[in-house]
Backbone bond lengths (Angstrom), bond angles and torsions (degrees), N, CA, C in turn:
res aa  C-N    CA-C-N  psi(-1)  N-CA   C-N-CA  omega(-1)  CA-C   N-CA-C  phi
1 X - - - 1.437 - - 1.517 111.61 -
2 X 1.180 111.73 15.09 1.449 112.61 -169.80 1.504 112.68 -96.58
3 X 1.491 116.95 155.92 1.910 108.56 -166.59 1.440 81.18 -152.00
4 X 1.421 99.39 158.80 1.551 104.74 -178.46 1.696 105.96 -76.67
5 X 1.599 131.83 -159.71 1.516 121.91 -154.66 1.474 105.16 -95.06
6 X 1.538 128.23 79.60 0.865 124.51 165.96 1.661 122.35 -29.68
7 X 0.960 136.67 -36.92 1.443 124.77 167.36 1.511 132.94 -72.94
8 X 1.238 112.22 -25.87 1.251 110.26 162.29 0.943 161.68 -49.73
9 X 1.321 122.52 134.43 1.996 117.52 -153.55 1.719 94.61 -49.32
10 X 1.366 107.96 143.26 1.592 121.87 166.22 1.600 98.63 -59.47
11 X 1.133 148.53 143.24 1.240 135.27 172.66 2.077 114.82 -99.86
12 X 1.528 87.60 -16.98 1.858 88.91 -179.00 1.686 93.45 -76.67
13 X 1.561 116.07 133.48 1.705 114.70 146.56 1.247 126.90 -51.29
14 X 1.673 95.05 163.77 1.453 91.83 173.96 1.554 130.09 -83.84
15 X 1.173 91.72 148.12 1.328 100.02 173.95 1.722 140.29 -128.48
16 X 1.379 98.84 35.35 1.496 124.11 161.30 1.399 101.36 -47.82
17 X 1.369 106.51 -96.24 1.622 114.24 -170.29 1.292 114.99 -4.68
18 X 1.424 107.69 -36.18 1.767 118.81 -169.06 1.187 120.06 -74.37
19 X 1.410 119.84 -11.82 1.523 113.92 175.18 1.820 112.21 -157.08
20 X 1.420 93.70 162.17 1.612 101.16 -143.94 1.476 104.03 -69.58
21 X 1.509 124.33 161.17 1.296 113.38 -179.10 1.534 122.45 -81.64
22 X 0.902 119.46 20.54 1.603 132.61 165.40 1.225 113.88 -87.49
23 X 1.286 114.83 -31.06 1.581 127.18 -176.14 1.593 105.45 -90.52
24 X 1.140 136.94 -8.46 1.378 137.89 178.09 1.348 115.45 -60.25
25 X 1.133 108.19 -71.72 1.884 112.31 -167.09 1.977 94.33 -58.70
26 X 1.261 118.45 -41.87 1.534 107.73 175.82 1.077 111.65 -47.73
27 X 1.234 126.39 -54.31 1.260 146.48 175.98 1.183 117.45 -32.81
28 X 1.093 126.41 -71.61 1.387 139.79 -172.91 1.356 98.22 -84.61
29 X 0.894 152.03 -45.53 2.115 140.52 169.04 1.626 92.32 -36.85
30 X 1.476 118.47 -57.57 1.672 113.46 -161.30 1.379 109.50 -79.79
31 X 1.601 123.65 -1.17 0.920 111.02 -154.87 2.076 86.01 -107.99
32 X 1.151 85.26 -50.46 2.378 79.92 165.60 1.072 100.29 -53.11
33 X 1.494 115.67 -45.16 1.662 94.88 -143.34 1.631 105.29 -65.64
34 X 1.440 115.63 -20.73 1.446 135.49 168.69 1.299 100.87 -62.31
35 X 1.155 152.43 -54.37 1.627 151.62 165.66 1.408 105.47 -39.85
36 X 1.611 123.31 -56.56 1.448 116.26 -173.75 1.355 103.29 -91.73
37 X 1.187 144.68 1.95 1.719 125.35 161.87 1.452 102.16 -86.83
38 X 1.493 133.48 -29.33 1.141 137.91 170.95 1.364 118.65 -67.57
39 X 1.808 143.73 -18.74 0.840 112.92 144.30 1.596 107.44 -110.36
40 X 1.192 132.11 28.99 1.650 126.72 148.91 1.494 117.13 -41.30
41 X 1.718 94.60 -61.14 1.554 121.12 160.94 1.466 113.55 -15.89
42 X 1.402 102.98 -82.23 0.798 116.37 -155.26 2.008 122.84 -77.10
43 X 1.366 100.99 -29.98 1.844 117.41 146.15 1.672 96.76 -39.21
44 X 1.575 134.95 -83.16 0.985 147.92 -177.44 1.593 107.14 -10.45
45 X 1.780 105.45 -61.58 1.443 90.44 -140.26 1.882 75.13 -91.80
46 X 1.078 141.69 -25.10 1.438 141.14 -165.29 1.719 93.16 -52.54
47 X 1.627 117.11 -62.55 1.319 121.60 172.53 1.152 122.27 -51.99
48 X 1.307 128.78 -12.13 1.754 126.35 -178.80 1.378 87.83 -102.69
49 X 1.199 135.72 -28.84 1.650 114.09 -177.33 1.391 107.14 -109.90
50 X 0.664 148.73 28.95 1.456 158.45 151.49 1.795 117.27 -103.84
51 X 1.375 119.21 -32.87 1.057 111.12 147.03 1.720 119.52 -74.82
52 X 1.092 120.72 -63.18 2.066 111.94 161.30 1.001 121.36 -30.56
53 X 1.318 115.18 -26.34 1.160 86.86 172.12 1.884 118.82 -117.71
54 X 0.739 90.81 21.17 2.082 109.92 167.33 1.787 89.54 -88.86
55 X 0.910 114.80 -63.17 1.769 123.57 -164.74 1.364 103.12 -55.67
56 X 1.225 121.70 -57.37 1.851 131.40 154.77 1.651 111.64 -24.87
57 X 1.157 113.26 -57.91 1.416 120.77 -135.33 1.591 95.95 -124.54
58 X 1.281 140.77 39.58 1.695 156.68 -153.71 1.425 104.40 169.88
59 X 1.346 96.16 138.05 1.800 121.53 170.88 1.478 107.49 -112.26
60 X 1.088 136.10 165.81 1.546 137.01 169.17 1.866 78.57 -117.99
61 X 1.239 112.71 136.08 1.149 135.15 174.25 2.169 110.57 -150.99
62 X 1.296 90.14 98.84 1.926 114.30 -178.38 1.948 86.11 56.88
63 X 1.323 117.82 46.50 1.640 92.08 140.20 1.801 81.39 94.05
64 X 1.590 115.44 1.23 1.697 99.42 -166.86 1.682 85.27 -126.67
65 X 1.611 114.12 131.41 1.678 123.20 144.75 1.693 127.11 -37.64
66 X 1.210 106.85 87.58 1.412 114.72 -175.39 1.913 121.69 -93.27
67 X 1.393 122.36 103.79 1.378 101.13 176.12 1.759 117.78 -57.11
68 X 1.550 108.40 126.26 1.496 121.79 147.54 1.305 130.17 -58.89
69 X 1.313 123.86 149.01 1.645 110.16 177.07 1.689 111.86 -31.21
70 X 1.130 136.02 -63.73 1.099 141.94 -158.10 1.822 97.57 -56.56
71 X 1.308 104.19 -58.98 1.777 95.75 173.53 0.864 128.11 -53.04
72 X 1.662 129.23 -17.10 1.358 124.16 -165.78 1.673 96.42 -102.57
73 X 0.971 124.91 -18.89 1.400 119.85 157.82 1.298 122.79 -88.39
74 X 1.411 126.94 -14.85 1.204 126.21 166.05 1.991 108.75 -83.40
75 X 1.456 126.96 -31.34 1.132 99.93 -167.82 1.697 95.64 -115.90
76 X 1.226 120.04 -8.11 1.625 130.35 -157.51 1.598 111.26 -117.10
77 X 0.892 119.82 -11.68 1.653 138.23 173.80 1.180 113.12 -92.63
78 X 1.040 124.31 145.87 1.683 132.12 163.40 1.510 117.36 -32.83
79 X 1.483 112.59 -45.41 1.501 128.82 171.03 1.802 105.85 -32.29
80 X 1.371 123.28 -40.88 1.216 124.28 -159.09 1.887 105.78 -65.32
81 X 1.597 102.71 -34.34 1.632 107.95 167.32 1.519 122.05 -49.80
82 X 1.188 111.73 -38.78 1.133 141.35 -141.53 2.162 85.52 -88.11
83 X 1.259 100.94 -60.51 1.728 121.72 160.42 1.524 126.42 -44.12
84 X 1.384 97.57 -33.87 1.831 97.60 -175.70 1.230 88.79 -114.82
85 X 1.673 144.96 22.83 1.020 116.63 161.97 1.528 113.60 -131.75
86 X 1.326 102.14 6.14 1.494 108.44 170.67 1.812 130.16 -75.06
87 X 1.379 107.52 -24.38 1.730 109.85 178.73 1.839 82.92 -86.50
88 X 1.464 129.51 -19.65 2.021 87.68 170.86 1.332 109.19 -82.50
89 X 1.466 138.94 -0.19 1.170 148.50 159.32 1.069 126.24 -54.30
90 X 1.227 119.29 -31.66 1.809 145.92 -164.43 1.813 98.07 -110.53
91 X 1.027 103.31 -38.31 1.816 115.83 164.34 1.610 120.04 -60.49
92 X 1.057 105.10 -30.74 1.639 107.44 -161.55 1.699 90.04 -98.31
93 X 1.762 111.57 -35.65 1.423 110.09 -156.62 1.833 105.09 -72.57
94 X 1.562 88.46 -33.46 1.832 90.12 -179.96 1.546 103.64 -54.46
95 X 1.937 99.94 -64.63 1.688 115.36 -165.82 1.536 105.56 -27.34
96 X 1.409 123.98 -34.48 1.494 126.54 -136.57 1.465 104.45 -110.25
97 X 1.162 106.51 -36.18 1.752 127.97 -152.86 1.824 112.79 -116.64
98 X 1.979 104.64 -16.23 1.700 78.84 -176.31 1.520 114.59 -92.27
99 X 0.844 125.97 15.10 1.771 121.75 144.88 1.417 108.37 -37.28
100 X 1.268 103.77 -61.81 1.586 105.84 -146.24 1.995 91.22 -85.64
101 X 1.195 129.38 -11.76 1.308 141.14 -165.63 1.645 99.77 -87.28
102 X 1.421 112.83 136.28 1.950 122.21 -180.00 1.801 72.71 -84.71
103 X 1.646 103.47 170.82 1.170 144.51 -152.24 2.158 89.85 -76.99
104 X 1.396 99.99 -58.94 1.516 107.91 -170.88 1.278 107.39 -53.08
105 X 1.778 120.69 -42.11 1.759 119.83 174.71 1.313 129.89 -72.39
106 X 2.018 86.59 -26.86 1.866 93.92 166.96 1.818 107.20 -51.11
107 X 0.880 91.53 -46.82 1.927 101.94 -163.61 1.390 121.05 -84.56
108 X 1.412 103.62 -22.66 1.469 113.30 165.97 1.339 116.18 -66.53
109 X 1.657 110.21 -63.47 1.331 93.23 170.52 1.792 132.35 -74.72
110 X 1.795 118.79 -8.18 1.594 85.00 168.59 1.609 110.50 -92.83
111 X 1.447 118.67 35.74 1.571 114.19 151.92 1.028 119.16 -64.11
112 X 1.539 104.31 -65.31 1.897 139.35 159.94 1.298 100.96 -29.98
113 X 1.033 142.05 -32.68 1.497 153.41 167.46 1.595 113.19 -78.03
114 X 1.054 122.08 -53.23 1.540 117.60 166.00 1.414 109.77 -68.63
115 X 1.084 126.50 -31.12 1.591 119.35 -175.19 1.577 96.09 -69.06
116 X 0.905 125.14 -58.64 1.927 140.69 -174.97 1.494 101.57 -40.42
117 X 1.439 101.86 -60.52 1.556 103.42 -164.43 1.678 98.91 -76.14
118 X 1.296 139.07 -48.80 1.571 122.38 147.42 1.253 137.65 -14.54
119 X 1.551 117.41 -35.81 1.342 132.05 -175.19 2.009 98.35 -81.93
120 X 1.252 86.27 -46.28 1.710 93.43 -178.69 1.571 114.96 -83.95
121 X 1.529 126.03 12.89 1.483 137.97 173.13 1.407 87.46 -107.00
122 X 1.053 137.46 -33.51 1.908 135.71 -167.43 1.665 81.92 -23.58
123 X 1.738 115.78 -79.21 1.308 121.01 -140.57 1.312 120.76 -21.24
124 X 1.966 105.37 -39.22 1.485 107.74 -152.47 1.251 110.76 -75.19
125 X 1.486 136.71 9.06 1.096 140.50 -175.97 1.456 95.92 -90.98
126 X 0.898 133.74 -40.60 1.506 148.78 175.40 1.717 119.41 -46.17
127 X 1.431 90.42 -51.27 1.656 107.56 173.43 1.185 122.92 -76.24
128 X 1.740 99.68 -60.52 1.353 92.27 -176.98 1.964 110.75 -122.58
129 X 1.807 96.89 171.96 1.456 95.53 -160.43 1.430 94.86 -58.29
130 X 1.735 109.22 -169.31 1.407 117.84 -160.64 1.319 97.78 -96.72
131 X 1.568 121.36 -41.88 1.381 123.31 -172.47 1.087 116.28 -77.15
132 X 1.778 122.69 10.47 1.546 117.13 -168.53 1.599 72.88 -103.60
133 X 1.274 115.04 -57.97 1.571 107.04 -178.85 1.329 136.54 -9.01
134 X 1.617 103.40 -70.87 1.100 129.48 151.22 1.578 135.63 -56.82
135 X 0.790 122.29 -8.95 1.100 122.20 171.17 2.480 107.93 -105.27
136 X 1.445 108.95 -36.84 1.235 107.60 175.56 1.648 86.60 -76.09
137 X 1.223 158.43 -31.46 1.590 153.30 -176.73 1.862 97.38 -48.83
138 X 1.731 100.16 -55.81 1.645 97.93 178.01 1.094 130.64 -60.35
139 X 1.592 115.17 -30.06 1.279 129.51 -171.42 1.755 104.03 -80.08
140 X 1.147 112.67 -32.48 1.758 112.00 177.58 1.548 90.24 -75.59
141 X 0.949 120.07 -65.70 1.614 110.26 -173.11 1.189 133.38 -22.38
142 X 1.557 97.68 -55.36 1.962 119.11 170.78 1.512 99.40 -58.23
143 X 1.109 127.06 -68.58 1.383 123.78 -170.47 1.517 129.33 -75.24
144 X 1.528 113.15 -9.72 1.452 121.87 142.54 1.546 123.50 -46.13
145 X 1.400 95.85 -67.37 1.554 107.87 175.45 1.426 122.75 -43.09
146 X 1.670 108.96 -57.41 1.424 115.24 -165.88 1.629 93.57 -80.00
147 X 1.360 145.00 9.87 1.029 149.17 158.30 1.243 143.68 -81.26
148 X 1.395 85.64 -33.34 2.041 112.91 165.20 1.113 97.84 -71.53
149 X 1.416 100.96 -59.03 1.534 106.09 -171.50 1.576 128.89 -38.36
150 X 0.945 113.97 -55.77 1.238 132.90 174.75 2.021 99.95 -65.42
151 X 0.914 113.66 -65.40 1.432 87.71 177.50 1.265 116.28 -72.69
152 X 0.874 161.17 9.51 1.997 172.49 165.68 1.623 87.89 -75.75
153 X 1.218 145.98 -59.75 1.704 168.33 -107.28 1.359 88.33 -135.49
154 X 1.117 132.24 -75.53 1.657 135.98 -147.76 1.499 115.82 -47.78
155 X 1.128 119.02 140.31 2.499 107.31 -174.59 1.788 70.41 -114.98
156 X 1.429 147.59 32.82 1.592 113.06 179.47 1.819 58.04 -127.05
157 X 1.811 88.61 150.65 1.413 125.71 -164.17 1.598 106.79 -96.30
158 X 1.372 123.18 98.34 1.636 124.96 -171.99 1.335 131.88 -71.99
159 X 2.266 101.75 -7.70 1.246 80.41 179.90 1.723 123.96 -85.47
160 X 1.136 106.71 -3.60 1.710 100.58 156.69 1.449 121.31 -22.78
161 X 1.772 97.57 -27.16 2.072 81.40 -160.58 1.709 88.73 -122.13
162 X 1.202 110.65 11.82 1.958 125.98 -169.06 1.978 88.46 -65.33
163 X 1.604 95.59 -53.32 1.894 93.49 -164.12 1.566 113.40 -43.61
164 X 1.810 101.28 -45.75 1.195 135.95 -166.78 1.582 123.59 -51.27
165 X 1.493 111.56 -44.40 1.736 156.69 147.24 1.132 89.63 -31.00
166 X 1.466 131.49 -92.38 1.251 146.48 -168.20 1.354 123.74 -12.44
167 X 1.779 88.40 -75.18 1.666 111.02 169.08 1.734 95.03 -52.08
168 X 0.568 97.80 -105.62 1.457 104.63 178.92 1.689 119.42 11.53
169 X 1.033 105.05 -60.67 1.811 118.19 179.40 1.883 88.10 -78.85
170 X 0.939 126.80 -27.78 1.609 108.39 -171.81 1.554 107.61 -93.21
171 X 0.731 118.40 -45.19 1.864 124.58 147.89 1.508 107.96 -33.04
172 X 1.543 135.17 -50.86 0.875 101.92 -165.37 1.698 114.01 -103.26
173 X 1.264 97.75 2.05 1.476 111.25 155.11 1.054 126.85 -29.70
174 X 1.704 101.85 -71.45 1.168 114.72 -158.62 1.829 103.10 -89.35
175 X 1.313 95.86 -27.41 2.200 85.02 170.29 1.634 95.13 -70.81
176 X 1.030 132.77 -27.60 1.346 102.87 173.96 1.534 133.37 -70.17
177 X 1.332 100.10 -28.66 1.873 106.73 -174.56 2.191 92.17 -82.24
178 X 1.288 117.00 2.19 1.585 123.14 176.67 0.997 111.07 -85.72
179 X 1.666 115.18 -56.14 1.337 126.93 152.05 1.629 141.97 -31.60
180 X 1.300 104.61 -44.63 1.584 132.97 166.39 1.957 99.61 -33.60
181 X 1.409 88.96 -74.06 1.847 101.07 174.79 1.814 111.14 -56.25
182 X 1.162 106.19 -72.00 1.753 104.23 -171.55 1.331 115.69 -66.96
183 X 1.584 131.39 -13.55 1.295 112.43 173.61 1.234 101.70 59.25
184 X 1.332 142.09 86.98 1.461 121.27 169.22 1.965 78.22 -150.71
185 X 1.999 78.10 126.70 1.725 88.07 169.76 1.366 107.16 -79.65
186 X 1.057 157.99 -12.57 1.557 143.28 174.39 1.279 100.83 -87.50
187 X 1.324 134.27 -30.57 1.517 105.67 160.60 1.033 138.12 -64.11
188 X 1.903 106.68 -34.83 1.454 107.98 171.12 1.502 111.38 -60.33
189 X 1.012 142.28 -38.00 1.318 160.12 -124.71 2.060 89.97 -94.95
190 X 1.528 90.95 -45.33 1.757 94.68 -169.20 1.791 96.09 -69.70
191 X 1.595 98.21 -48.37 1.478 120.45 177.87 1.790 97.30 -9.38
192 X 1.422 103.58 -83.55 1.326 144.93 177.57 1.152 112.09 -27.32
193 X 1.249 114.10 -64.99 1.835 116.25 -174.75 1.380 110.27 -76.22
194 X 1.561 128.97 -40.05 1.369 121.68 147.48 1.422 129.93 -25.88
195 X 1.265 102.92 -66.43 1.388 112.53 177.90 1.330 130.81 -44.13
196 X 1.932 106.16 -55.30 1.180 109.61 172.81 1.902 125.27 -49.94
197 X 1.224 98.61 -20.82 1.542 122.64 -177.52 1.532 119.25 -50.63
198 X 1.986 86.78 -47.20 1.550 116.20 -154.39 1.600 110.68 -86.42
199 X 1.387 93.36 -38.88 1.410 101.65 -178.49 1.524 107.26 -95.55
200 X 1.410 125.81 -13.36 1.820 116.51 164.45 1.678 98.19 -58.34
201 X 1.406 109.71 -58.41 1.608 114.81 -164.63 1.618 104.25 -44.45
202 X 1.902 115.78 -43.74 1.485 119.01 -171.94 1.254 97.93 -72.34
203 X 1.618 149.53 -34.44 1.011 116.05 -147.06 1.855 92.49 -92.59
204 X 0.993 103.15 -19.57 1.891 87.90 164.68 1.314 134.70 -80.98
205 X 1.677 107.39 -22.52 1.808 101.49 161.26 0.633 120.81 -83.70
206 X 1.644 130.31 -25.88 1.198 109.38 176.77 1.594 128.20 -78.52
207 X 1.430 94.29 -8.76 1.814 98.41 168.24 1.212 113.90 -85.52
208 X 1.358 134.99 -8.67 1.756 139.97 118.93 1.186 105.89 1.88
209 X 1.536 86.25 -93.29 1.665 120.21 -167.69 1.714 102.90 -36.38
210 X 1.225 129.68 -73.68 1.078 146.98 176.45 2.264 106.96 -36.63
211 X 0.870 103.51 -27.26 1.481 90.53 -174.09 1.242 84.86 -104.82
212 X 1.615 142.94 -45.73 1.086 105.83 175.65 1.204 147.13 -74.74
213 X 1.194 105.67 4.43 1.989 121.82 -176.22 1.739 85.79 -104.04
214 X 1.352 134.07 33.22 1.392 127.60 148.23 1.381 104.07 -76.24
215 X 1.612 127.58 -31.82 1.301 115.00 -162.06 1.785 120.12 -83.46
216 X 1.624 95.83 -21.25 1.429 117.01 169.42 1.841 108.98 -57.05
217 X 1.147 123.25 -16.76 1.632 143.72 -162.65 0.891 119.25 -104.61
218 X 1.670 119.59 -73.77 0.773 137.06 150.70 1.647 114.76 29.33
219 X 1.348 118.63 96.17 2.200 108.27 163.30 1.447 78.21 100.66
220 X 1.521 155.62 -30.15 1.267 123.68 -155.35 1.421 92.19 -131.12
221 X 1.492 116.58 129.19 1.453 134.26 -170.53 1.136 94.47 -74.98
222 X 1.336 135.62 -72.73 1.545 138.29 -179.93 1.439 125.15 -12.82
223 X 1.943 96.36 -71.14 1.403 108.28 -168.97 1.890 92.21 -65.31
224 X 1.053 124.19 -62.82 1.624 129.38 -152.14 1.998 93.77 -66.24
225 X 1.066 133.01 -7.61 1.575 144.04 165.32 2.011 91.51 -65.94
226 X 1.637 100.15 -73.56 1.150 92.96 -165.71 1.597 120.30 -78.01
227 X 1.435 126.61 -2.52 1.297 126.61 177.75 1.460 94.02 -85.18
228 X 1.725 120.06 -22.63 1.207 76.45 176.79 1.308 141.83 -119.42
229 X 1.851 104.49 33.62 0.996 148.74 -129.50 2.571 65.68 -123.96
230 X 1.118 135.01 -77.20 0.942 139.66 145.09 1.381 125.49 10.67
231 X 1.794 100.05 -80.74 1.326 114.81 -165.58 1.898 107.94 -72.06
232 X 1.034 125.04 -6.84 1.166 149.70 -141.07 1.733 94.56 -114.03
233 X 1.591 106.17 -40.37 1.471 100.06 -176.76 1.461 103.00 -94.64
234 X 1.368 102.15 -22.49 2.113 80.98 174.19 1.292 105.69 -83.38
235 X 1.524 137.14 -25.36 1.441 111.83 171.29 1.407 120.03 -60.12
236 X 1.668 126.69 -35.97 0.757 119.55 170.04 1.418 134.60 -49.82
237 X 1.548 115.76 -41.01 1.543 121.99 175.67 1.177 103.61 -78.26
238 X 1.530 142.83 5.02 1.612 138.31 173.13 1.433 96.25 -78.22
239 X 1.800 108.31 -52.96 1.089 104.91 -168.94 1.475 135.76 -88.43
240 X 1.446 107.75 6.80 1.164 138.28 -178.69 1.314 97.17 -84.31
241 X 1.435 135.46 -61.97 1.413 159.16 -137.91 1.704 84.90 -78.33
242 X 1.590 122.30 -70.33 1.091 130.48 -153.77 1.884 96.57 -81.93
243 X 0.632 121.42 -39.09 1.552 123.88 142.52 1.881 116.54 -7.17
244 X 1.211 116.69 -77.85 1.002 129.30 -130.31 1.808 71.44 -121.14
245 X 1.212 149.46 -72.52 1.705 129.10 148.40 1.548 111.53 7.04
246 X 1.477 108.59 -83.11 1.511 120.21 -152.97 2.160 92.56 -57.96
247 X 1.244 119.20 -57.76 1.441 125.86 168.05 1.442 100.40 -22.67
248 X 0.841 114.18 -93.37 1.664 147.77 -168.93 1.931 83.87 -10.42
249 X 1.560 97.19 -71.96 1.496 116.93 -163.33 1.752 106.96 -59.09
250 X 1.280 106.22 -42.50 1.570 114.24 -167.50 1.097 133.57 -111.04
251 X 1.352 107.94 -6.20 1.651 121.29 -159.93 1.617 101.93 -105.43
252 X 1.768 103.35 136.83 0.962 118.04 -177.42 1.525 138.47 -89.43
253 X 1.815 116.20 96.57 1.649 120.66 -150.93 1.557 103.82 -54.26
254 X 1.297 117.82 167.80 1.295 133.47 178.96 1.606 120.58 -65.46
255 X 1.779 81.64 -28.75 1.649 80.86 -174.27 1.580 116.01 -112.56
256 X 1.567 102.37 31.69 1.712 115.79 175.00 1.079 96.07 -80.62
């Protein structure tokens, strides 16, 4: 659930002034639409290695999901910490470091970052059936979209409810790492319906956020490469987040 510091000053200037106002609205269509093929991408390759590696690491034995050596060190070994805690590693390194990162390393590594966090989605194939998967995958999709959408579209100003989000995602942080220890399904369960809440509300401000930090860009190929190399990874963890929420709540385990 973690995103790099949403509040923080953008550090590239602006760069409106720099180009003519005819060129704006082009501008900014190519410049999302570069945010959403960049994390399309990156959904893509998380789902090709997260299924490879379930298919790798599982036997079908009489009709039942069996871990292979490789699974039992991938989900049953200590190694598995090591798995769910490496894409906030890859999270913190972008948040911290792509200033100082050219455009190709910005993007190189949050591939390396979608591949990671794929490796650490494997499980849910494990838990739950395939077609619930797929089918809660469509249902985040629809409501991703009509969510951007609406904030991309909207003239009423969201960060009023941005502070609000915050709390919200940091609250549920921390009941989750509480949770970790007590195992308690009615917390996860509240966990869950919160969440889905938190991250519908983010995935529309922050697609706010995102059209308006076009103007901070704006004229410079570089910076608007790597913002949107950026903007691309918090939609992704909105939609990742609410993803793996909506499951939680709806999705049907293997062994129902």
């Amino acid at each position: 659930m973690s995103n790099y510091d949403r509040n923080a000053a953008t550090p590239w200037g602006s760069g409106v002034a720099r180009i003519g106002t005819a060129e704006y609205d082009q501008g900014l269509r190519s410049y999302m639409l570069g945010i959403y093929n960049h994390m399309t991408l990156a959904l893509g390759l998380s789902a090709l290695v997260a299924w490879g590696t379930f298919m790798a690491a599982t036997d079908q034995v009489g009709g039942r999901i069996v871990l292979n050596s490789l699974g039992q060190a991938l989900y049953l070994s200590p190694l598995k910490w090591v798995i769910m805690l490496a894409p906030l590693a890859f999270v913190f390194l972008l948040s911290f470091r792509f200033e100082r990162m050219s455009h190709g390393a910005l993007l190189g590594t949050f591939l390396a970052f979608a591949g990671v966090m794929g490796l650490s989605l494997s499980s849910i194939f494990i838990v739950f059936k395939l077609g619930s998967v797929v089918q809660v995958l469509a249902i985040t999709a629809a409501a991703f979209g009509g969510l951007s959408l609406y904030g991309y579209t909207t003239k009423r100003n969201l960060s009023a409810i941005g502070s609000f989000l915050i709390m919200g995602l940091i609250g549920l942080v921390l009941a989750s790492l509480v949770n970790i220890f007590l195992q308690s399904s009615m917390m996860q369960m509240v966990i869950s319906s919160i969440g889905v809440l938190v991250f519908a509300g983010l995935t529309a401000w922050d697609t706010q956020k995102l059209k308006e930090e076009y103007d901070l860009v704006a004229g410079d190929e570089v910076l608007m490469g790597k913002a949107s190399v950026m903007g691309a990874l918090t939609l992704y963890l909105d939609f990742i987040n609410m993803f793996q929420m909506l499951l939680s709540l709806f999705g049907q385990r293997n062994n129902d």
